[in-house]
N, C-alpha and C positions, 0 to 999 in steps of 0.2 A: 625296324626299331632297334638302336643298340641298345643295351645294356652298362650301365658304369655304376661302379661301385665305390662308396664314398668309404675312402679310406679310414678316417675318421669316424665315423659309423661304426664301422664295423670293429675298431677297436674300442669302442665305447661298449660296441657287444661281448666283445671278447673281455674286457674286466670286469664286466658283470657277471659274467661268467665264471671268471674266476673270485669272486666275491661269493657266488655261491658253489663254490670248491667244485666247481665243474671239470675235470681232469684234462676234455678236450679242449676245452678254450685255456688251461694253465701251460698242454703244449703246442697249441698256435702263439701262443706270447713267446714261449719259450723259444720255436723255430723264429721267430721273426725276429727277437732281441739278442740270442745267446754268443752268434759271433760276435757282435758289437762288445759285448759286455766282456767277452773272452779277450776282446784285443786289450780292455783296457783293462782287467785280471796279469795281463801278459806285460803291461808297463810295470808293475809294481813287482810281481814275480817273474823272477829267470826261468824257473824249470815249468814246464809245458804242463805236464799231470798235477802240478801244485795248484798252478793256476787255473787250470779245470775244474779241482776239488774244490777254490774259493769259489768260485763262479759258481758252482751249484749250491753252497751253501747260501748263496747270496740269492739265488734263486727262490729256496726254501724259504729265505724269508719275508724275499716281496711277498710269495704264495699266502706265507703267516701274517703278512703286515699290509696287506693288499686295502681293508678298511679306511687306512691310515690315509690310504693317498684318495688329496681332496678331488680331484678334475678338476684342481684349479689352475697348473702348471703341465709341462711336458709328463709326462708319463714315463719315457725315457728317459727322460733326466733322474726321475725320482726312481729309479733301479740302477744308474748309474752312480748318485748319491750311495744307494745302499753297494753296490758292489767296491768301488774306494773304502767305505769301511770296513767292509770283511777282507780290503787285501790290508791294510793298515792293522786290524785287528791278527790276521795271521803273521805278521811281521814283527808285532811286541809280541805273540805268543811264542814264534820260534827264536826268540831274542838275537837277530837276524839285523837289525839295523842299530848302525853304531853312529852316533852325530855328537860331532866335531862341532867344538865353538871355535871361531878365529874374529874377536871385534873389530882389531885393523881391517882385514880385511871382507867384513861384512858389506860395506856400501861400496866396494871396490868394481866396477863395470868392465868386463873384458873389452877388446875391441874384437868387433866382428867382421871389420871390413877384409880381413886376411882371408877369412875362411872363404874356404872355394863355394861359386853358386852350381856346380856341377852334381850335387849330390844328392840323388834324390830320398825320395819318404823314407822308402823301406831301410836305405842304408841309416839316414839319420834315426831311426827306429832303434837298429842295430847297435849302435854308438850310443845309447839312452841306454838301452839295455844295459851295455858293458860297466854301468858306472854302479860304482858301490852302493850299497840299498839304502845308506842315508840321505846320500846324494841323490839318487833315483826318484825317491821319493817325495821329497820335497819337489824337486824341479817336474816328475809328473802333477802333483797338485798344486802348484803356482802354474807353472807355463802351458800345461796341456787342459788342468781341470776349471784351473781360473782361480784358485780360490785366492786370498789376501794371507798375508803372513800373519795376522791375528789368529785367521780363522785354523791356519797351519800348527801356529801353537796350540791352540785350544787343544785341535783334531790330538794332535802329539805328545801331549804333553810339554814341550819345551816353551823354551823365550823365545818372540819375538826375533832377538836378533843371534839366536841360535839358528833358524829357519831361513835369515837372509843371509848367513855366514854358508851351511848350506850348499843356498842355492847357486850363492858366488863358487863356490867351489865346485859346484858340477856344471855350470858356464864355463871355467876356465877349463878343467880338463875337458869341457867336448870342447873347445876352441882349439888346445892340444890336439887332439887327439884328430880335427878337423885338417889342422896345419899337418900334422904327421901323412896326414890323406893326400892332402897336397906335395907333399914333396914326395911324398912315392909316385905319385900320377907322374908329375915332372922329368923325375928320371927317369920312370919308363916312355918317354915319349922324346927324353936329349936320346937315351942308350938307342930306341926303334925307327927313330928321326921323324916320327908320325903322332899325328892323334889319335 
């Protein structure tokens, strides 16, 4: 006779668990959510230990807010929701993000056909990181989190087309910065005569 273990079960044990401030079941959630949670601490914030300290503050308060969440949705979603606002809240705290209006060219769409298909996650990762925290930010919550630029301004306080000004602006410089990728790969492969 095997044994299987319904995934789902047992996480339904485990926020029950942590609903009644059970300490083991707050760190079986925590081991099984906190890299996830850290990668996406780590879009919003550049330094490592910053992004750690949001992540557990963000921890602390699913722990405190745990009630809240109905089982009517992902589970994971709804710590993901709260972790995007403890980086966003640490970001107007350290007054860290500076956003740029430009209306021309807010509806302005880079072309992407230039940029190389050579590149993978971690580098495009990398290249996200590099972009200024206004920029950063917007474009991890439109393109990675999903959210609408309404809901961007709300989160932010800004306009509408503050957030799509933005986001064009961190398209084009990773476009930049895509093509700069490209023409160094290039040369190093006229100068090597190889790929």
């Amino acid at each position: 006779m095997k044994l299987t273990i319904n995934k789902s079960i047992n996480r339904e044990i485990l926020i029950d668990g942590c609903r009644k401030n059970h300490r083991h079941a707050q760190q079986e959630i925590y081991n099984l959510i906190a890299p996830k949670m850290l990668g996406v601490c780590r879009r919003y914030i550049n330094d490592k230990l910053e992004a750690e300290g949001v992540m557990m503050s963000g921890f602390l308060k699913v722990f405190d807010k745990i009630d809240q969440f109905t089982d009517t949705g992902s589970f994971e979603a709804w710590i993901r929701k709260i972790m995007v606002n403890e980086c966003l809240l640490y970001i107007r705290k350290n007054k860290n993000m500076y956003l740029e209006v430009d209306l021309e060219n807010a509806v302005a769409e880079p072309n992407y056909e230039l940029a190389s298909t050579n590149l993978d996650t971690d580098e495009l990762l990398l290249l996200i990181d590099k972009l200024p925290v206004g920029y950063k930010t917007v474009f991890n919550m439109f393109a990675i989190e999903g959210y609408s630029h309404k809901e961007i301004s709300e989160m932010l306080d800004i306009t509408e087309s503050t957030s799509k000004s933005q986001l064009s602006r961190a398209r084009k410089l990773l476009q930049k910065q895509l093509l700069d990728k490209e023409s160094a790969w290039d040369k190093n492969i006229r100068r090597h005569g190889k790929a």
